[in-house]
DRENPA-3360 file (N, C-alpha, C; in nm, 2 decimals, always signed):
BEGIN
1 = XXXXXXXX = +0.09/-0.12/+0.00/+0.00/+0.00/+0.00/+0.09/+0.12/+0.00 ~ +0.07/+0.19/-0.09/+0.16/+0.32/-0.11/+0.11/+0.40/-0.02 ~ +0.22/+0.49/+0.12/+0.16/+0.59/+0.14/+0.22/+0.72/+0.15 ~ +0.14/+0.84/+0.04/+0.20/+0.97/+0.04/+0.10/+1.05/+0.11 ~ +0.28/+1.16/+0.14/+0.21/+1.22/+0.22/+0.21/+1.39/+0.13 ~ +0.08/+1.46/+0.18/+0.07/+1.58/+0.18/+0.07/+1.67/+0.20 ~ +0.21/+1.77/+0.19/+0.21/+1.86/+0.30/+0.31/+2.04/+0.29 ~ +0.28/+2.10/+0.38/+0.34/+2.22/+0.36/+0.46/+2.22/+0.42;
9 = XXXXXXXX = +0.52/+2.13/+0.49/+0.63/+2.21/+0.60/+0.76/+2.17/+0.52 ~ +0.83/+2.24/+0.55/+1.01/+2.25/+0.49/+1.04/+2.16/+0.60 ~ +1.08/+2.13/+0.67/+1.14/+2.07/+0.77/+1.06/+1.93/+0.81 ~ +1.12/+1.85/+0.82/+0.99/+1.74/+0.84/+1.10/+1.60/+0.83 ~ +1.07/+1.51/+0.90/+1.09/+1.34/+0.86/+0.95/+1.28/+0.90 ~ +0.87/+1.27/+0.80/+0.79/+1.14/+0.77/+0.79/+1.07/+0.71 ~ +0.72/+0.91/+0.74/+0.76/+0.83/+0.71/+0.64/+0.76/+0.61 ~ +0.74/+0.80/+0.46/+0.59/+0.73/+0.36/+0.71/+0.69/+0.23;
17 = XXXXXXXX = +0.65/+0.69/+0.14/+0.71/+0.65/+0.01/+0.67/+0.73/-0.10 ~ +0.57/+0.85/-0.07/+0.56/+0.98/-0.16/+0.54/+1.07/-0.10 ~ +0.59/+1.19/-0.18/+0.56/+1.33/-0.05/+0.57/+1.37/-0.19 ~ +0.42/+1.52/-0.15/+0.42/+1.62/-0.26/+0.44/+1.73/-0.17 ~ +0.49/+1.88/-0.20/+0.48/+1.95/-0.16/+0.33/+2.05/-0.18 ~ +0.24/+2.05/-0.15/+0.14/+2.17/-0.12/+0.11/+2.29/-0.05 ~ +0.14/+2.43/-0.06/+0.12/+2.53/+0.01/+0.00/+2.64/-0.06 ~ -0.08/+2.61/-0.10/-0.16/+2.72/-0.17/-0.18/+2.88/-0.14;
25 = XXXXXXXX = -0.14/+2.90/+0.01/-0.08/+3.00/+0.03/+0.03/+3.07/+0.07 ~ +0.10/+3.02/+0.00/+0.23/+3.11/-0.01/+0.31/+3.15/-0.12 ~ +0.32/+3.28/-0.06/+0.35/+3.38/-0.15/+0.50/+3.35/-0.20 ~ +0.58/+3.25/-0.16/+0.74/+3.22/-0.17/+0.79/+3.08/-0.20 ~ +0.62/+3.05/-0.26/+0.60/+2.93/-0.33/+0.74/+2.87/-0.32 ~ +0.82/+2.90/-0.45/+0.90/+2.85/-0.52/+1.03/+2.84/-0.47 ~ +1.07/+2.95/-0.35/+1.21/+2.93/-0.28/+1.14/+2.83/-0.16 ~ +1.04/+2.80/-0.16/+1.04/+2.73/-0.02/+1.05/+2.61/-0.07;
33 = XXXXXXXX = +0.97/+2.53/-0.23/+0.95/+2.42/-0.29/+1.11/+2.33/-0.24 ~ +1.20/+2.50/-0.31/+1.35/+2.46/-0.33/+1.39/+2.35/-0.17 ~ +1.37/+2.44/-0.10/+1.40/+2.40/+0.00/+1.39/+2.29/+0.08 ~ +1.18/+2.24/+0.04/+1.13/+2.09/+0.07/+1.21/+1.99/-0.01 ~ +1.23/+2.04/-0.15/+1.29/+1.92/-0.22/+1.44/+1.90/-0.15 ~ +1.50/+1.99/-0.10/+1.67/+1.99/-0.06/+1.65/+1.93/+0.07 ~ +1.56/+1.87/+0.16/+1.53/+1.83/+0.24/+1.51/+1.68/+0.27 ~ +1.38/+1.68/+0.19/+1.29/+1.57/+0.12/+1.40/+1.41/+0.03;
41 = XXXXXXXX = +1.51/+1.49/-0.04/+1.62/+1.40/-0.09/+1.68/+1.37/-0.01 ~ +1.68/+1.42/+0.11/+1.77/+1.35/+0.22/+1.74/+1.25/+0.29 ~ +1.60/+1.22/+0.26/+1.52/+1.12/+0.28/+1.45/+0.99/+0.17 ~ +1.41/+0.88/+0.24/+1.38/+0.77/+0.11/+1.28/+0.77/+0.04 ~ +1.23/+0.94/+0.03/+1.12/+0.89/-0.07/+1.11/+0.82/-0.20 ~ +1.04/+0.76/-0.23/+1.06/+0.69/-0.40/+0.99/+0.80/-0.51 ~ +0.91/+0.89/-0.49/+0.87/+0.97/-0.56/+0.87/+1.12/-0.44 ~ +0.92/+1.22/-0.53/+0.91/+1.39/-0.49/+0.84/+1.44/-0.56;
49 = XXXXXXXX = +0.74/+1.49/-0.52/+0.69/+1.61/-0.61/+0.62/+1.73/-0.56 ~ +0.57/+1.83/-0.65/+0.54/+1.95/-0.64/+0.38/+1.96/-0.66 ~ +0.33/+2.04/-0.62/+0.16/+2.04/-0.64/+0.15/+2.17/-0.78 ~ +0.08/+2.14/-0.86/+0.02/+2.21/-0.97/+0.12/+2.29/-1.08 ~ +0.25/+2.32/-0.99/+0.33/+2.42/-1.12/+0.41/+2.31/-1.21 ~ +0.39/+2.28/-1.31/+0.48/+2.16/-1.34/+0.62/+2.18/-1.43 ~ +0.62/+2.36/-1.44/+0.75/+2.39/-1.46/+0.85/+2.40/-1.41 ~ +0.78/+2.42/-1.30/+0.86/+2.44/-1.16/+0.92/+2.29/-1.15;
57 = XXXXXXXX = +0.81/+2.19/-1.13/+0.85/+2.06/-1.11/+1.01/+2.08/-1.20 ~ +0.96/+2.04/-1.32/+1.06/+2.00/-1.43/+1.20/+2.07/-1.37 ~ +1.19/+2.20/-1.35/+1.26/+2.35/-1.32/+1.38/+2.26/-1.24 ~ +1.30/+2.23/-1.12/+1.38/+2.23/-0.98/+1.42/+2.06/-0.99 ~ +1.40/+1.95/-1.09/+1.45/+1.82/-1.16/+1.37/+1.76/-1.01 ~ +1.25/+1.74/-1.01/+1.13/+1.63/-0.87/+1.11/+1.53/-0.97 ~ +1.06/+1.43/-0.91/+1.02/+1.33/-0.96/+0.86/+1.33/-1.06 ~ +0.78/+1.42/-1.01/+0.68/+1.48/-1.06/+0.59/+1.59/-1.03;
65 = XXXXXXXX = +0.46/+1.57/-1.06/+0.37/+1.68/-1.02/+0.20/+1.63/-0.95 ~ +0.17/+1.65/-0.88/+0.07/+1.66/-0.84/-0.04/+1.78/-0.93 ~ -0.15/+1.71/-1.01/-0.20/+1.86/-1.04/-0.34/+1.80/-1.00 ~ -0.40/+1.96/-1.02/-0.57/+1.94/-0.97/-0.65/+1.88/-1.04 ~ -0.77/+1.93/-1.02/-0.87/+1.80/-1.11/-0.91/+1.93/-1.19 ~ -0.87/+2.02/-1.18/-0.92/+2.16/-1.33/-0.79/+2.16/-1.41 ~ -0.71/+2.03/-1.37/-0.55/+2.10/-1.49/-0.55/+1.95/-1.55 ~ -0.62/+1.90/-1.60/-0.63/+1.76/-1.72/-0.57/+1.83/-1.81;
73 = XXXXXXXX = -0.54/+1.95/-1.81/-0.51/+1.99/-2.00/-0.34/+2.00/-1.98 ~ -0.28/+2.00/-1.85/-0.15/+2.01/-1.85/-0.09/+1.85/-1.82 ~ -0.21/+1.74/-1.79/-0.13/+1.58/-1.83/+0.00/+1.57/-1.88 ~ -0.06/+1.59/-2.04/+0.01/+1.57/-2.12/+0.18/+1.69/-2.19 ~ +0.14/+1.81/-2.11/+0.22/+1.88/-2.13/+0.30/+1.84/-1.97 ~ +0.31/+1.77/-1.87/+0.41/+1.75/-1.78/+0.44/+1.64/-1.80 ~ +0.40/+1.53/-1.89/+0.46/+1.39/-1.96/+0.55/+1.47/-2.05 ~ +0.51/+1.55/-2.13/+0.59/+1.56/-2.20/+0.77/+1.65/-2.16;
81 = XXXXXXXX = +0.74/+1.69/-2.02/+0.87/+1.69/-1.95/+0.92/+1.58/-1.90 ~ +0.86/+1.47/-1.90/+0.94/+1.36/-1.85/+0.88/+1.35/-1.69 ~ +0.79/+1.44/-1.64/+0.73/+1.41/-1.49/+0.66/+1.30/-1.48 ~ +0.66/+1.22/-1.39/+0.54/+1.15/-1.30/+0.42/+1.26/-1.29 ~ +0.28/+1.21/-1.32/+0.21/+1.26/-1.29/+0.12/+1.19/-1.24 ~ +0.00/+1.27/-1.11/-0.06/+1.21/-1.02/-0.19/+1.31/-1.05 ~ -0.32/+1.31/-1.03/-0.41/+1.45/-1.06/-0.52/+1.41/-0.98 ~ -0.58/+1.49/-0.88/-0.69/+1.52/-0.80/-0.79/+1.46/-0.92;
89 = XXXXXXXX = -0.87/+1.38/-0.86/-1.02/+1.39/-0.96/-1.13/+1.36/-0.82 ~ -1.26/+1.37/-0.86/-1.37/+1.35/-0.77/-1.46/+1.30/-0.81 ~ -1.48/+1.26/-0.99/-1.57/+1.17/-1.02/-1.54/+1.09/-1.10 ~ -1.60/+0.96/-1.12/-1.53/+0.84/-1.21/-1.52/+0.88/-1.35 ~ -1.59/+0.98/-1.43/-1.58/+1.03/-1.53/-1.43/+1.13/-1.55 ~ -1.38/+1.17/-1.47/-1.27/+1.25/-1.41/-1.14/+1.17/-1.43 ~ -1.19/+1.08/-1.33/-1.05/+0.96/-1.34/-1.05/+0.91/-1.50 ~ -1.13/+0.87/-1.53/-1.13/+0.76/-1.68/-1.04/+0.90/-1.76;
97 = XXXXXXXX = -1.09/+0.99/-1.76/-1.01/+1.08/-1.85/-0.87/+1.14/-1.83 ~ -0.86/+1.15/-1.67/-0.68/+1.17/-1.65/-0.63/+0.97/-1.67 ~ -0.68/+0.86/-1.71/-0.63/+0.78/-1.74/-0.58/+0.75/-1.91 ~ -0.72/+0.80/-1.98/-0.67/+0.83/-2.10/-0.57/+0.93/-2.17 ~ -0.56/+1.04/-2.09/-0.49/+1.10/-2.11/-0.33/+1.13/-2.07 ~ -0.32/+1.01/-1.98/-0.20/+0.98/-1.96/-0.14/+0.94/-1.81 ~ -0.23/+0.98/-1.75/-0.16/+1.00/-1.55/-0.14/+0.90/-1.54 ~ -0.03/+0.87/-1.43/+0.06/+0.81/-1.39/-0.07/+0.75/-1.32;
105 = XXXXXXXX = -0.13/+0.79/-1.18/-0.21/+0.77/-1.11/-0.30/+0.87/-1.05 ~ -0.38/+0.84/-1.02/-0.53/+0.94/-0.97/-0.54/+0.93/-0.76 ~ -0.56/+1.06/-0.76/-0.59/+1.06/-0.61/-0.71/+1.02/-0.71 ~ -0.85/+1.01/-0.53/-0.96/+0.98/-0.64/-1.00/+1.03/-0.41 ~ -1.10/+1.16/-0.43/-1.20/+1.25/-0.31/-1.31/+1.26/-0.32 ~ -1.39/+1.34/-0.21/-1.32/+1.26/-0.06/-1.43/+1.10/+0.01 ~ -1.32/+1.02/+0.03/-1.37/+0.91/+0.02/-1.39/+0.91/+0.17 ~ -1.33/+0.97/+0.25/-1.43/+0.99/+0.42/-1.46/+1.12/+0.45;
113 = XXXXXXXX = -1.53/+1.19/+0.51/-1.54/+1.32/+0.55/-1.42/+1.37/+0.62 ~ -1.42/+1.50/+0.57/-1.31/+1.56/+0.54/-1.36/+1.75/+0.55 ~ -1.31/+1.80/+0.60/-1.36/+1.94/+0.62/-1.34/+2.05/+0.49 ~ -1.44/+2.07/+0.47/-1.48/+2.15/+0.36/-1.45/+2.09/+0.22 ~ -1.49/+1.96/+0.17/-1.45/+1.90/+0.10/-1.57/+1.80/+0.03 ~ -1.69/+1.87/+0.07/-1.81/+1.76/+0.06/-1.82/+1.60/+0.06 ~ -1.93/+1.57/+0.05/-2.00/+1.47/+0.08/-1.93/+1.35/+0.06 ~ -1.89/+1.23/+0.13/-1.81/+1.12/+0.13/-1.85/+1.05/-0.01;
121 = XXXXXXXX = -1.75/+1.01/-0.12/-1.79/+0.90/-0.23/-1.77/+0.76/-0.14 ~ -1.72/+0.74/-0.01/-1.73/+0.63/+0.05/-1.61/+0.51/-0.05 ~ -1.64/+0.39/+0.03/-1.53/+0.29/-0.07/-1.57/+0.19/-0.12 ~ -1.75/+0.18/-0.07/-1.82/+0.10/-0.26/-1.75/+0.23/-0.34 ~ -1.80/+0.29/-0.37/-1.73/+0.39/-0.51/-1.58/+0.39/-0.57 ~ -1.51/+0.40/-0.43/-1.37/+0.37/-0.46/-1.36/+0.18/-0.52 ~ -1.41/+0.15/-0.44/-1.44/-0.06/-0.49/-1.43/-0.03/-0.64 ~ -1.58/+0.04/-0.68/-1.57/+0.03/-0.84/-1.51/+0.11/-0.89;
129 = XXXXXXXX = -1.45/+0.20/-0.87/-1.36/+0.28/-0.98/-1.22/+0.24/-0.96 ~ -1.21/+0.16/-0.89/-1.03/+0.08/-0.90/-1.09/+0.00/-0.94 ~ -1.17/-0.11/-0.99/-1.17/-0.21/-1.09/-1.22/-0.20/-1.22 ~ -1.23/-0.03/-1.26/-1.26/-0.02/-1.42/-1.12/+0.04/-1.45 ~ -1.04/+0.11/-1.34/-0.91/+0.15/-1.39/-0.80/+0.10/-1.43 ~ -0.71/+0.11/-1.48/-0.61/+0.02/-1.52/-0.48/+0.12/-1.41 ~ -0.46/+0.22/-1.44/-0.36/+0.32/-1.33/-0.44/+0.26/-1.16 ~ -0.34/+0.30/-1.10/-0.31/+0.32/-0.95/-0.43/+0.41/-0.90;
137 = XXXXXXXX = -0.50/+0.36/-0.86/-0.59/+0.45/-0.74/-0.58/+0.48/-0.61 ~ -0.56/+0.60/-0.56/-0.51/+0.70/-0.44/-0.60/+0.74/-0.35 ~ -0.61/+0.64/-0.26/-0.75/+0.72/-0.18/-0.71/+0.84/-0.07 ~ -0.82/+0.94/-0.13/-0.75/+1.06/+0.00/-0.87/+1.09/+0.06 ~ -0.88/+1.16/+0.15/-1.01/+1.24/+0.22/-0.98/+1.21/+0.32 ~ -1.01/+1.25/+0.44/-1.04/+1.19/+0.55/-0.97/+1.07/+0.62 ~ -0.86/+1.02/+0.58/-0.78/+0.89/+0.58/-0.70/+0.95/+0.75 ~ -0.76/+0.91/+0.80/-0.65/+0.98/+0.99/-0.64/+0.87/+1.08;
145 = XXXXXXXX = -0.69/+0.72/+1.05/-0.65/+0.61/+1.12/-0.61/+0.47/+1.03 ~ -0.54/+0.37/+1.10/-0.52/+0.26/+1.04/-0.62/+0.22/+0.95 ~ -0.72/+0.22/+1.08/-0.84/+0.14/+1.02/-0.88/+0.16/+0.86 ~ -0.90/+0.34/+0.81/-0.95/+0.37/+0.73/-0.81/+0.33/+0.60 ~ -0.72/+0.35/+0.64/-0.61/+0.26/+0.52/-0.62/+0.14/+0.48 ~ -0.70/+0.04/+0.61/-0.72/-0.06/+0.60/-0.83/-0.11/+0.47 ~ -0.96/-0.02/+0.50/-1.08/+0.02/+0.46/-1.04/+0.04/+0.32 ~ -0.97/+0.12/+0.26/-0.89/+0.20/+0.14/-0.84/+0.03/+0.05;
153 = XXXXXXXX = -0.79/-0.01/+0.14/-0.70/-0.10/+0.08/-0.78/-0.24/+0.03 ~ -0.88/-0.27/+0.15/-0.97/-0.37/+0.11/-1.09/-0.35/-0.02 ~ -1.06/-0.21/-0.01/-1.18/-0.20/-0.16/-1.08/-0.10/-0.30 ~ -0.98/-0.19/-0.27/-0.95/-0.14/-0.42/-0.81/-0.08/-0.43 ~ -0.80/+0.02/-0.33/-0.71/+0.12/-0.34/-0.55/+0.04/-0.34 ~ -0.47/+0.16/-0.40/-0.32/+0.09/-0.42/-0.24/+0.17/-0.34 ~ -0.32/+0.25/-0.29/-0.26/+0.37/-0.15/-0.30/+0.42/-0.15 ~ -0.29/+0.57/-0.03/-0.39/+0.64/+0.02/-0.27/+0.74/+0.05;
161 = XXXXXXXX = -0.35/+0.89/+0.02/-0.29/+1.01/+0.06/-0.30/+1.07/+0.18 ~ -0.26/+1.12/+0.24/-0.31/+1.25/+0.37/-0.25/+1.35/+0.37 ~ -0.34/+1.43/+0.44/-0.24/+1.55/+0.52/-0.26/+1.53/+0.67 ~ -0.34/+1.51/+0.71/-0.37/+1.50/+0.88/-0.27/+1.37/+0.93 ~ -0.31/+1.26/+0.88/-0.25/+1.11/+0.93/-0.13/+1.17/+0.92 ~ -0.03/+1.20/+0.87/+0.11/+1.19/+0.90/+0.10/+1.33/+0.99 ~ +0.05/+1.43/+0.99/+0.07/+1.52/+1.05/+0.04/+1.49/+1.18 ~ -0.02/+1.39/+1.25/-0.09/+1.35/+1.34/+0.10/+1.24/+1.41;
169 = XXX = +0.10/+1.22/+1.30/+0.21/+1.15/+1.36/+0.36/+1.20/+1.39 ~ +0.37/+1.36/+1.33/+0.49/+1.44/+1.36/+0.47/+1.53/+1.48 ~ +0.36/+1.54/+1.53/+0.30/+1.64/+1.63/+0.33/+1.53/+1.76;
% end
């Protein structure tokens, strides 16, 4: 079970096998990216990446990109830098198309409640949309105990994302 983590902080040892960087608000985006990644390599992740700039990705040489579920149109333009790509989707019509169009793998939200994030697709949903997929499905939402990785894992999922669950466990 793959598990990445999601997060803002420059300074950090957690313990997963992906880490994207995310800060939506900050204004120093790009010297701080610098700095997660200069950090981040000093550790075993198997994949680094960056959330949504994918030139940046390319820029600063990560393993890939994280983009949202409104940036399908840049797939194919961060494959064609050579990134790993991963992309937010929220409906199975979403996923099927960041699959055709190239992603590496799909987060696929929010599959438990989750704050400000609407209504749970739950993990029948997740069940069926990892067995029409052929890519890696990423369960995120609400994921803050064993159990629900557990949950993730028995209906489909090939890992699960957070930001709380690891954060829960650096605090």
């Amino acid at each position: 079970m793959i598990a990445y983590a999601i997060t803002d902080l420059t300074d950090f040892s957690i313990e997963a096998d992906m880490i994207v960087y995310r800060d939506k608000q900050n204004a120093n985006y790009a010297s701080d990216a610098e700095k997660f990644i200069k950090q981040a390599k000093k550790l075993s992740f198997s994949k680094i990446l960056l959330h949504t700039d994918y030139k940046l990705a390319y820029d600063l040489q990560v393993d890939g990109i994280h983009l949202t579920s409104s940036q399908s149109n840049d797939i194919e333009k961060s494959k064609a830098l050579g990134l790993f790509v991963i992309i937010s989707t929220h409906t199975p019509s979403e996923a099927k198309e960041a699959e055709r169009l190239g992603a590496d793998m799909i987060t696929f939200s929010p599959i438990f409640s989750t704050p400000n994030k609407g209504e749970p697709k739950g993990v029948k949903v997740l069940k069926k949309l990892s067995s029409i997929l052929f890519i890696p499905v990423i369960a995120l939402g609400g994921i803050i105990t064993e159990e629900h990785i557990e949950l993730c894992k028995n209906n489909g999922a090939k890992g699960f994302a957070s930001i709380r669950f690891f954060k829960e466990i650096i605090l």
